[in-house]
Every structure is written in C-alpha cells, then in structure tokens.
N, CA, C and O atoms as a CHARMM CRD file, in Angstrom:
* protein
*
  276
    1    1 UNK  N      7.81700   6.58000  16.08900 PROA 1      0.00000
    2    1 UNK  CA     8.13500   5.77100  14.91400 PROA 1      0.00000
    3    1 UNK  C      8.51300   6.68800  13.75400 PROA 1      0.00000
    4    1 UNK  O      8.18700   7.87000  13.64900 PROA 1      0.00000
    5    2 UNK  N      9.29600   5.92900  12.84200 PROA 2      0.00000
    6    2 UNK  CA     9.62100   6.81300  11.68400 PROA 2      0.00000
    7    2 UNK  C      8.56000   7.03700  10.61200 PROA 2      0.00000
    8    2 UNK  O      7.68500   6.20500  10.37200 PROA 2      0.00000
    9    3 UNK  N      8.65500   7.93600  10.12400 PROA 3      0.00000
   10    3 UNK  CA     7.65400   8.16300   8.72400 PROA 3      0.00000
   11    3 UNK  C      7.55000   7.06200   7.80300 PROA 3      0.00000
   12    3 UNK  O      6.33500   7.01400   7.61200 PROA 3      0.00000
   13    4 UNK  N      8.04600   6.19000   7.14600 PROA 4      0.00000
   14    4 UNK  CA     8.15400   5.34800   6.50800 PROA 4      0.00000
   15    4 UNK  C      7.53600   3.85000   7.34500 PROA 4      0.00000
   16    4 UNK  O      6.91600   2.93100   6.81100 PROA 4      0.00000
   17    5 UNK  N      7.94000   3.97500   8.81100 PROA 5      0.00000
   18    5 UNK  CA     7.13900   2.67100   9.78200 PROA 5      0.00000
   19    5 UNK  C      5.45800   3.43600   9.30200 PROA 5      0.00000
   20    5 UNK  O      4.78900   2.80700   8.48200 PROA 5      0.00000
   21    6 UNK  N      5.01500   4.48600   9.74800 PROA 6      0.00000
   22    6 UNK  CA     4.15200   4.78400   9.55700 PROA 6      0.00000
   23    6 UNK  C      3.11200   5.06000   8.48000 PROA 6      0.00000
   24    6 UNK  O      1.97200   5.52600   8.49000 PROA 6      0.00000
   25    7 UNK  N      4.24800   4.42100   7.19600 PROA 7      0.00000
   26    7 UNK  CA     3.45000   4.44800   5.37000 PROA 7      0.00000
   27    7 UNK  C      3.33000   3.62100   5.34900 PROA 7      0.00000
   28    7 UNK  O      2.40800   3.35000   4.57900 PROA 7      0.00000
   29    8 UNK  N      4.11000   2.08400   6.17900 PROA 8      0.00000
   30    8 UNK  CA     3.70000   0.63600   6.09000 PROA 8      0.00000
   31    8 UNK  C      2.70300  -0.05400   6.65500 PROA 8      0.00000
   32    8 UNK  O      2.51000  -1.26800   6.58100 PROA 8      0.00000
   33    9 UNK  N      1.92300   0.95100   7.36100 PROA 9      0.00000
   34    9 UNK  CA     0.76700   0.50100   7.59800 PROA 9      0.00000
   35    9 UNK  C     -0.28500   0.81100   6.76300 PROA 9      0.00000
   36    9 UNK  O     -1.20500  -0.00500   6.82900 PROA 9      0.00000
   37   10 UNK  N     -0.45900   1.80300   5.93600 PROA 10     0.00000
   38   10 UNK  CA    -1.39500   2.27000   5.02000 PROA 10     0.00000
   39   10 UNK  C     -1.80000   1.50600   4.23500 PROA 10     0.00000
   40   10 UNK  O     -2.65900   1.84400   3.42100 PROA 10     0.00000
   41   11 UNK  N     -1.22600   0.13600   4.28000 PROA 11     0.00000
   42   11 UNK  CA    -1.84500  -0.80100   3.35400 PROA 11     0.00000
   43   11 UNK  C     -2.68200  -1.72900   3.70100 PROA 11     0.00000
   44   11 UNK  O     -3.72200  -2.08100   3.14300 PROA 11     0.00000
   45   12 UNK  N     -2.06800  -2.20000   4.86900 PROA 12     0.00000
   46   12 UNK  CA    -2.90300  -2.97700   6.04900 PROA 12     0.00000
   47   12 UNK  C     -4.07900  -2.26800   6.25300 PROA 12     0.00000
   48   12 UNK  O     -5.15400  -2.85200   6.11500 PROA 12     0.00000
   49   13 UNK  N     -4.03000  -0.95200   6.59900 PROA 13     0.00000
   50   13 UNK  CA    -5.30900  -0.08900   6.68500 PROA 13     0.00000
   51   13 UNK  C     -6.84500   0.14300   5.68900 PROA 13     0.00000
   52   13 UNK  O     -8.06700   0.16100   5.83300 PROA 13     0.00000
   53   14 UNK  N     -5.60100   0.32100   4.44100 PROA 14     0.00000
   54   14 UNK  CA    -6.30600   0.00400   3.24800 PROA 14     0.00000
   55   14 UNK  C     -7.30400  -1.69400   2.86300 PROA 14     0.00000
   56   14 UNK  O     -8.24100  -1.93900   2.10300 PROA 14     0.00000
   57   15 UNK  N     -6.64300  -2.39000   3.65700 PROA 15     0.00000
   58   15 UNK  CA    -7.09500  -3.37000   3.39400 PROA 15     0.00000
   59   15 UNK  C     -8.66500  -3.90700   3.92000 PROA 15     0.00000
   60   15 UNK  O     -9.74500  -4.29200   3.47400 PROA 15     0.00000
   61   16 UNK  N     -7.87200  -3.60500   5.32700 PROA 16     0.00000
   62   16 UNK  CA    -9.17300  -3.47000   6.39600 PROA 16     0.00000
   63   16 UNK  C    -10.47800  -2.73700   6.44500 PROA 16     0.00000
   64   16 UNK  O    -11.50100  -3.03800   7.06000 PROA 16     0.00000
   65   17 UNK  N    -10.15100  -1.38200   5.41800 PROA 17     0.00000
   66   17 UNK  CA   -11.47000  -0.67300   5.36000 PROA 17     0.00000
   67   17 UNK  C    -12.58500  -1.05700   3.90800 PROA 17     0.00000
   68   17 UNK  O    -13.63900  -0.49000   3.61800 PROA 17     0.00000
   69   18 UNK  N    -12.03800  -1.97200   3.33700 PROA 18     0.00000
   70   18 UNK  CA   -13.29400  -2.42000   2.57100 PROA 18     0.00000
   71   18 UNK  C    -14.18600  -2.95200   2.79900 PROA 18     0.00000
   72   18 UNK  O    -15.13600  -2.58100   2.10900 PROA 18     0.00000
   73   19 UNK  N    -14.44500  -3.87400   3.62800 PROA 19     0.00000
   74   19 UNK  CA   -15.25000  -4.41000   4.57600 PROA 19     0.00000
   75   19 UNK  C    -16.01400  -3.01600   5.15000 PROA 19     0.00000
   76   19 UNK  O    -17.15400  -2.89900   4.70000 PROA 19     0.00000
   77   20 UNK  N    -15.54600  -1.83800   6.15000 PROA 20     0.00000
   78   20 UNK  CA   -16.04700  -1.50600   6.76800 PROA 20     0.00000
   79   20 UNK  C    -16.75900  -0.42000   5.60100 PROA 20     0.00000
   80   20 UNK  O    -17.49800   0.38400   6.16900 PROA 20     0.00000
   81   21 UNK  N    -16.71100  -0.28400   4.53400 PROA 21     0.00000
   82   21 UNK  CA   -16.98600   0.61700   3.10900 PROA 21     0.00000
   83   21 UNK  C    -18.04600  -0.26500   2.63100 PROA 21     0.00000
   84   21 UNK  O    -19.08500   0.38200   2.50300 PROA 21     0.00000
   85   22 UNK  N    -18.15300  -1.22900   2.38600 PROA 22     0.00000
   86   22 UNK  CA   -18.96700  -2.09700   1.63400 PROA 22     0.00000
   87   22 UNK  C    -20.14700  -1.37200   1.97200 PROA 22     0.00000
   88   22 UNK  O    -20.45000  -0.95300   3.08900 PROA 22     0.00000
   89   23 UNK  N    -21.09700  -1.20900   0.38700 PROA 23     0.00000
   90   23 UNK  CA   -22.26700  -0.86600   0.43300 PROA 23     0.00000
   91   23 UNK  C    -22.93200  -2.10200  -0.31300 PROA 23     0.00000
   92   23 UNK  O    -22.67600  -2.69900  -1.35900 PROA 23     0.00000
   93   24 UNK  N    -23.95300  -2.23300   0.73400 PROA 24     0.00000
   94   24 UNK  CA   -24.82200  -3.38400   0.28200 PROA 24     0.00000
   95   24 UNK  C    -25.59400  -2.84600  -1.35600 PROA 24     0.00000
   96   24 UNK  O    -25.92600  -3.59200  -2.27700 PROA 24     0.00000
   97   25 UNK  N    -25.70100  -1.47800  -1.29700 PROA 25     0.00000
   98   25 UNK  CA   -27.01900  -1.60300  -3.03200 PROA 25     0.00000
   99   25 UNK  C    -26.47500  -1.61500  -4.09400 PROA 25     0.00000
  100   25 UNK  O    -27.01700  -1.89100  -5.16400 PROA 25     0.00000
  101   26 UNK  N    -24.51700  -1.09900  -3.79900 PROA 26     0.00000
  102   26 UNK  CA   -24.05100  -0.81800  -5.21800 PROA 26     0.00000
  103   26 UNK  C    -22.80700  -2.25000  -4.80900 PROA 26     0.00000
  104   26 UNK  O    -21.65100  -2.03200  -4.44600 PROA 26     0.00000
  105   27 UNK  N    -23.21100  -3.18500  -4.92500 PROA 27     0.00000
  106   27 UNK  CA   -21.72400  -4.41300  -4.46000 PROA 27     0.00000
  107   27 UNK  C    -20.44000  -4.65300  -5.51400 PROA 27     0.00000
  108   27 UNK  O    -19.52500  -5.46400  -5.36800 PROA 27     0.00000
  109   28 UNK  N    -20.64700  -3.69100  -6.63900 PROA 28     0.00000
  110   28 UNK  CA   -19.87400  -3.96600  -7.38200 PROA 28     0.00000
  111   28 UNK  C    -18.69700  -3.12000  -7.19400 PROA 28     0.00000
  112   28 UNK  O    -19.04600  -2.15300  -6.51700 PROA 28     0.00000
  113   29 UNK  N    -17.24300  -3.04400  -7.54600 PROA 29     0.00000
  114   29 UNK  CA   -16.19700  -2.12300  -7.74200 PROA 29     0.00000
  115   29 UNK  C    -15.10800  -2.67700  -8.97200 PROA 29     0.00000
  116   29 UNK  O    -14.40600  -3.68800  -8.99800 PROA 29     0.00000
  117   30 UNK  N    -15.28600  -1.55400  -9.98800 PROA 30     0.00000
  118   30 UNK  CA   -14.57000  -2.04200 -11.29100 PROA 30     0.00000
  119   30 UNK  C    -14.96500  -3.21300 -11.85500 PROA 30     0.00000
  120   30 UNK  O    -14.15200  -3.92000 -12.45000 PROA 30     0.00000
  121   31 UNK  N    -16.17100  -3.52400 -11.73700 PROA 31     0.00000
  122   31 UNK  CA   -17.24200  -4.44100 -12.55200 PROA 31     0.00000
  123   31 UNK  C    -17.23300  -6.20600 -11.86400 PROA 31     0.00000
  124   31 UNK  O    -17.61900  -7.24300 -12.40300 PROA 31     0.00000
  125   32 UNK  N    -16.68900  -6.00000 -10.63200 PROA 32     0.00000
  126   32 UNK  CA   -16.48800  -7.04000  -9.77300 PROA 32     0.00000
  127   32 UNK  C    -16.88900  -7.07500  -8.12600 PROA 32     0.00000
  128   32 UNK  O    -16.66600  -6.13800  -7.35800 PROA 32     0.00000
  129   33 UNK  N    -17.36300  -8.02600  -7.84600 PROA 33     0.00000
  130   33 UNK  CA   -17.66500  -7.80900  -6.21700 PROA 33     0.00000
  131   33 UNK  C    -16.71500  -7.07000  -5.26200 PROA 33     0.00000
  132   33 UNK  O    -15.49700  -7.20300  -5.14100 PROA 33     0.00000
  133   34 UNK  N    -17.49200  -6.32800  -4.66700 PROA 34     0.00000
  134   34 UNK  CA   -17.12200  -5.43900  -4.31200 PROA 34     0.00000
  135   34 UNK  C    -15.36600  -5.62400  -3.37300 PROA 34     0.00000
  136   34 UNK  O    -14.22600  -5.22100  -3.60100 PROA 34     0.00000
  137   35 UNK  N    -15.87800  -6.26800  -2.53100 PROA 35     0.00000
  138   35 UNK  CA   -14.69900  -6.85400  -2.09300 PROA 35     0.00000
  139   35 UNK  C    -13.24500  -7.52800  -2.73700 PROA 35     0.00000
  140   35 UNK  O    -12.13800  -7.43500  -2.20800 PROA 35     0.00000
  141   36 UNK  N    -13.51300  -8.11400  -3.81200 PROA 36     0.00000
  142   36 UNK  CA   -12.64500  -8.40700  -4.50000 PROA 36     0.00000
  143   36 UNK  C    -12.11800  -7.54000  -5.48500 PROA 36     0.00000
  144   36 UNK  O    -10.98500  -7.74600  -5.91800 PROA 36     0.00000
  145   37 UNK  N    -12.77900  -6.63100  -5.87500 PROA 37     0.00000
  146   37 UNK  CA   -12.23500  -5.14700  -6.58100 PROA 37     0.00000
  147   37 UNK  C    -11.44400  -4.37700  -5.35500 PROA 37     0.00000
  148   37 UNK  O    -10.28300  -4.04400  -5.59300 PROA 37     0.00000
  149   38 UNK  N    -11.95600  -4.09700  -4.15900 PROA 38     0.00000
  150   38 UNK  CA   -10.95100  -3.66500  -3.30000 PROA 38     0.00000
  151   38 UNK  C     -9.83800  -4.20700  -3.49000 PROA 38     0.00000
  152   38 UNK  O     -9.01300  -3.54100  -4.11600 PROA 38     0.00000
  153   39 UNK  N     -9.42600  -5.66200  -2.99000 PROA 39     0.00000
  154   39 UNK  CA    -8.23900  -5.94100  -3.40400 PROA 39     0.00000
  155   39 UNK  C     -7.68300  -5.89200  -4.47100 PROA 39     0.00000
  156   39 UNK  O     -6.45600  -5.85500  -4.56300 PROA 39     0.00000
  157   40 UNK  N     -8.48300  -5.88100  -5.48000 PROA 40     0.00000
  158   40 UNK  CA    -7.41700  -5.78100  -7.09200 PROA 40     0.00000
  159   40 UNK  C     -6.77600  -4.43500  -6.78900 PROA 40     0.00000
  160   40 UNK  O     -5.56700  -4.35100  -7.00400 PROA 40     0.00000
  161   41 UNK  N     -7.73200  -2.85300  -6.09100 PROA 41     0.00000
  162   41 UNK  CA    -6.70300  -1.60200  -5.88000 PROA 41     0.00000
  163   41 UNK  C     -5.95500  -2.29100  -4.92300 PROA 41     0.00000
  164   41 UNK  O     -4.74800  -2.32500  -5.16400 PROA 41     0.00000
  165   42 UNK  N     -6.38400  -2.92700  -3.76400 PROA 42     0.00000
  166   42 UNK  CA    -4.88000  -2.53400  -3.18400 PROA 42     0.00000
  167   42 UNK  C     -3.24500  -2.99800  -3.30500 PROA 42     0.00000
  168   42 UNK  O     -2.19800  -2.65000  -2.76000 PROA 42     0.00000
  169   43 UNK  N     -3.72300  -4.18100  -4.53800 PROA 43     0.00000
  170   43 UNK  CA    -2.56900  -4.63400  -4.82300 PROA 43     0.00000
  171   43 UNK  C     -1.40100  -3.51400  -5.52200 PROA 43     0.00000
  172   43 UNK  O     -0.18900  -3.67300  -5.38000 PROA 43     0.00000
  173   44 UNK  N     -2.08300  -2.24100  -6.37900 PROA 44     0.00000
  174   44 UNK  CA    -0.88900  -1.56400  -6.90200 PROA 44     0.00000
  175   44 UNK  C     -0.93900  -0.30800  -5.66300 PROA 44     0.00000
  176   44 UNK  O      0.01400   0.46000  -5.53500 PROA 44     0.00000
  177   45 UNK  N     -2.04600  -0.22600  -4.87400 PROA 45     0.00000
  178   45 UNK  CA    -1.68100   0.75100  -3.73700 PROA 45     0.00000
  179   45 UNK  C     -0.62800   0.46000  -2.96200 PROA 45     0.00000
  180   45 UNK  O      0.25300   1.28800  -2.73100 PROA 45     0.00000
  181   46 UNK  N     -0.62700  -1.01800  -2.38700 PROA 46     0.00000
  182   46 UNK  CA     0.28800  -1.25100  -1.78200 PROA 46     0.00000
  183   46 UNK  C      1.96200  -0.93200  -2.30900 PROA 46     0.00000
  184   46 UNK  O      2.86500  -0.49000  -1.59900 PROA 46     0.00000
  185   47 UNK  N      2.04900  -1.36000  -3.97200 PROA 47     0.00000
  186   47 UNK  CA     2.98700  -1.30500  -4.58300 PROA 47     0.00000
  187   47 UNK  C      3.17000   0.25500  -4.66200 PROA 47     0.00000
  188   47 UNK  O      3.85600   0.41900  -3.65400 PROA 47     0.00000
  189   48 UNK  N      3.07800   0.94600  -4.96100 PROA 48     0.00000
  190   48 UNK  CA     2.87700   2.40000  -4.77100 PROA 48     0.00000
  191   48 UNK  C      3.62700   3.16700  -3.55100 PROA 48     0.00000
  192   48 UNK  O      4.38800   4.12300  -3.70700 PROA 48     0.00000
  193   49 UNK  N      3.24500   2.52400  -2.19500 PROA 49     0.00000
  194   49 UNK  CA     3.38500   3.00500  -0.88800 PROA 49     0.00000
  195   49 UNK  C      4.90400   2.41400  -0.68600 PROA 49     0.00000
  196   49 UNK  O      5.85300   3.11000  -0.32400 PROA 49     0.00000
  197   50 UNK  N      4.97100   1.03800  -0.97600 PROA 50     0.00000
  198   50 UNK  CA     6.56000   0.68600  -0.45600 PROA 50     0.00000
  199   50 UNK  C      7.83800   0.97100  -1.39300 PROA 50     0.00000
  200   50 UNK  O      9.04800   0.90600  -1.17400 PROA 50     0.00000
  201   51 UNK  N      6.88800   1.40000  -2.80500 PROA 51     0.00000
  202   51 UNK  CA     8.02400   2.41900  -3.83100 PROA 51     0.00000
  203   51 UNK  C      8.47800   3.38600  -3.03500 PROA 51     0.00000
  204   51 UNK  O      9.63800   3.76400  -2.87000 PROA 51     0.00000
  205   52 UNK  N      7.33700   3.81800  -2.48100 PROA 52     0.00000
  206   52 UNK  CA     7.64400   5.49800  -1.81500 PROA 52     0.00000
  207   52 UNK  C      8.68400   5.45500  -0.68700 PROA 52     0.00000
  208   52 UNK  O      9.51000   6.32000  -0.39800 PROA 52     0.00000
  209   53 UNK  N      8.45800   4.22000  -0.09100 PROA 53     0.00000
  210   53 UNK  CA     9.24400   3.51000   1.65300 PROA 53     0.00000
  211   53 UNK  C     10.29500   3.93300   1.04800 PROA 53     0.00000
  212   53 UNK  O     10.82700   4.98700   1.39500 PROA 53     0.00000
  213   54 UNK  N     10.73800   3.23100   0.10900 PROA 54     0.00000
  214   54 UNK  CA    12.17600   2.43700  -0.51500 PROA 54     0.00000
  215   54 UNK  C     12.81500   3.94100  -1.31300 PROA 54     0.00000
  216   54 UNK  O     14.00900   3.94700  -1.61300 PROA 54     0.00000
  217   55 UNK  N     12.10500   4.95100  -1.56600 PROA 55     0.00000
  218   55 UNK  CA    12.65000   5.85200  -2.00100 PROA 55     0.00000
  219   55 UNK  C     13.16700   7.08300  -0.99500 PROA 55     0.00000
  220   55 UNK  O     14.06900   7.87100  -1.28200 PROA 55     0.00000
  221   56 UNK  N     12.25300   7.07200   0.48300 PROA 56     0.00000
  222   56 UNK  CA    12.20200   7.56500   1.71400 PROA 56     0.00000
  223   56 UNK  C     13.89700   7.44500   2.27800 PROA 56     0.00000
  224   56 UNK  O     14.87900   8.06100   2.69200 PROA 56     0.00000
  225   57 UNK  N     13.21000   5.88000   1.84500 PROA 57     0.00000
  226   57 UNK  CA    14.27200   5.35600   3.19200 PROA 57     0.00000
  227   57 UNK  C     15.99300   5.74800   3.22300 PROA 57     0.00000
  228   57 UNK  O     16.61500   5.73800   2.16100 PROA 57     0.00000
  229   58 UNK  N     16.33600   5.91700   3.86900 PROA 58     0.00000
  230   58 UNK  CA    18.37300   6.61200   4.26200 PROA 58     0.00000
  231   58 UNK  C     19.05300   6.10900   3.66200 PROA 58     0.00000
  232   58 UNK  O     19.92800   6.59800   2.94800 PROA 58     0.00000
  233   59 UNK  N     18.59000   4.21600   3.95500 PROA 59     0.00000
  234   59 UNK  CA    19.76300   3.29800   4.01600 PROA 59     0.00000
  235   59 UNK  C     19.67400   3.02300   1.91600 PROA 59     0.00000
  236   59 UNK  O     20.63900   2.46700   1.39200 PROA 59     0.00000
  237   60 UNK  N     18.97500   3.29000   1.39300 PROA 60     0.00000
  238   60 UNK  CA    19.01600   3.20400  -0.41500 PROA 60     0.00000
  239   60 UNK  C     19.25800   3.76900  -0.88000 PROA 60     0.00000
  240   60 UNK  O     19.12100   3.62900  -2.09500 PROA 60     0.00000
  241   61 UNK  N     20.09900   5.43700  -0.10900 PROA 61     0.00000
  242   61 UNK  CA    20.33300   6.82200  -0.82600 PROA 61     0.00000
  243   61 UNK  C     22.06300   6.13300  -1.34800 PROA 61     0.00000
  244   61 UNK  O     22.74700   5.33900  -0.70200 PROA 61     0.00000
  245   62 UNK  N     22.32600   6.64000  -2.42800 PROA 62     0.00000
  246   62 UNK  CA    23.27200   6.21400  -3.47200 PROA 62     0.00000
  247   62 UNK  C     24.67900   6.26300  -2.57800 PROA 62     0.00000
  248   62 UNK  O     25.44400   5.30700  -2.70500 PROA 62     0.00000
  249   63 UNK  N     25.07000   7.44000  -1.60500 PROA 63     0.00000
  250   63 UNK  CA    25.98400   7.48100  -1.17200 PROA 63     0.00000
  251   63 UNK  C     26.17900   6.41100   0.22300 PROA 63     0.00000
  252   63 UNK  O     27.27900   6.12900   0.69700 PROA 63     0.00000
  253   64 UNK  N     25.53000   6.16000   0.47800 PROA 64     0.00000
  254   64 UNK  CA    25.54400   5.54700   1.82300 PROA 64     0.00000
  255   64 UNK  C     25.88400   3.92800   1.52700 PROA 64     0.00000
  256   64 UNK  O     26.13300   3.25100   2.52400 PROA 64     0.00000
  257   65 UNK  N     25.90900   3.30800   0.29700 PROA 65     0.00000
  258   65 UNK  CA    26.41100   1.54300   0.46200 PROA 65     0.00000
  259   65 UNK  C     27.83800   2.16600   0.05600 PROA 65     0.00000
  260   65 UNK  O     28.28300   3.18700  -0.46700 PROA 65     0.00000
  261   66 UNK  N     28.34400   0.82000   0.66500 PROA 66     0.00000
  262   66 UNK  CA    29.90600   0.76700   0.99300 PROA 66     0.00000
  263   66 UNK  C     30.26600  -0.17600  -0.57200 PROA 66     0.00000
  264   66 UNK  O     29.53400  -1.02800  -1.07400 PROA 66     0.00000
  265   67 UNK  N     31.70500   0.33800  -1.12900 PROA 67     0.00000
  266   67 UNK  CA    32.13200  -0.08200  -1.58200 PROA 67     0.00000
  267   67 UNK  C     32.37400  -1.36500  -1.82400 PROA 67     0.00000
  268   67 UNK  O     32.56000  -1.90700  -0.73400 PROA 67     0.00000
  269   68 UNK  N     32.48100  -2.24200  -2.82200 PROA 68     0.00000
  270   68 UNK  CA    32.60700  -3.57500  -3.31200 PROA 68     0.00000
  271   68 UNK  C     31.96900  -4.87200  -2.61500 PROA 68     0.00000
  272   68 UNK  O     32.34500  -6.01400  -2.34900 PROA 68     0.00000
  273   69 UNK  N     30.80400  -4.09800  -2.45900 PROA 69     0.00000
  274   69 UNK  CA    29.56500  -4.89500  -2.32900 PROA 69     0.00000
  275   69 UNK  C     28.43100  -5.47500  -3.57500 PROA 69     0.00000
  276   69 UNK  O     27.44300  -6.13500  -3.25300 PROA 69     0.00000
C-alpha cells in the first residue's frame, strides 16, 4: 500500500485506542469524560493527517491537472 493509504488509517486507530487508554482513577481529558475528550482530539488529529494525505498525494501537485478544467 501507499504511504498516504497507510496515514488514513491513523485516525481510525486513533480512535479505537481510547477505549483501550481509558484510566478508570483519572476519567477526565481536557476537563471532560474521558472518552469524549478523546474525540474532541481526534477531530483536529484527524484534520491534521488528511491535510498531510492531500499534500502527499501526486494527483494535487500543481503541475499534474490538465488544462481548462
């Protein structure tokens, strides 16, 4: 797979490991249950990672779209 298939999972990943992170004594993250502070990061992580895709990626490099499109 390409490098960029392989940054689009990092979010999914990200997602999945809060659950397996959760500490029962401290439940809070950024002054909210814990779980639901996970997702508040991963909403700009995610945004973050598919900036990076989209900057990676071949097909968005300036020379490569075709004319009078």
């Amino acid at each position: 797979m390409r490098t960029i298939h392989w940054l689009a999972l990092l979010p999914f990943l990200f997602l999945l490991g809060g659950p397996i992170l959760h500490d029962a004594t401290h439940p809070f993250l950024l002054g909210m249950p814990f779980l639901l502070g996970w997702i508040a990061l991963g909403l700009p992580f995610t945004a973050l990672v598919m900036a990076l895709i989209y900057r990676l990626d071949p097909a968005n490099r300036p020379g490569d779209r075709e004319e009078g499109r």
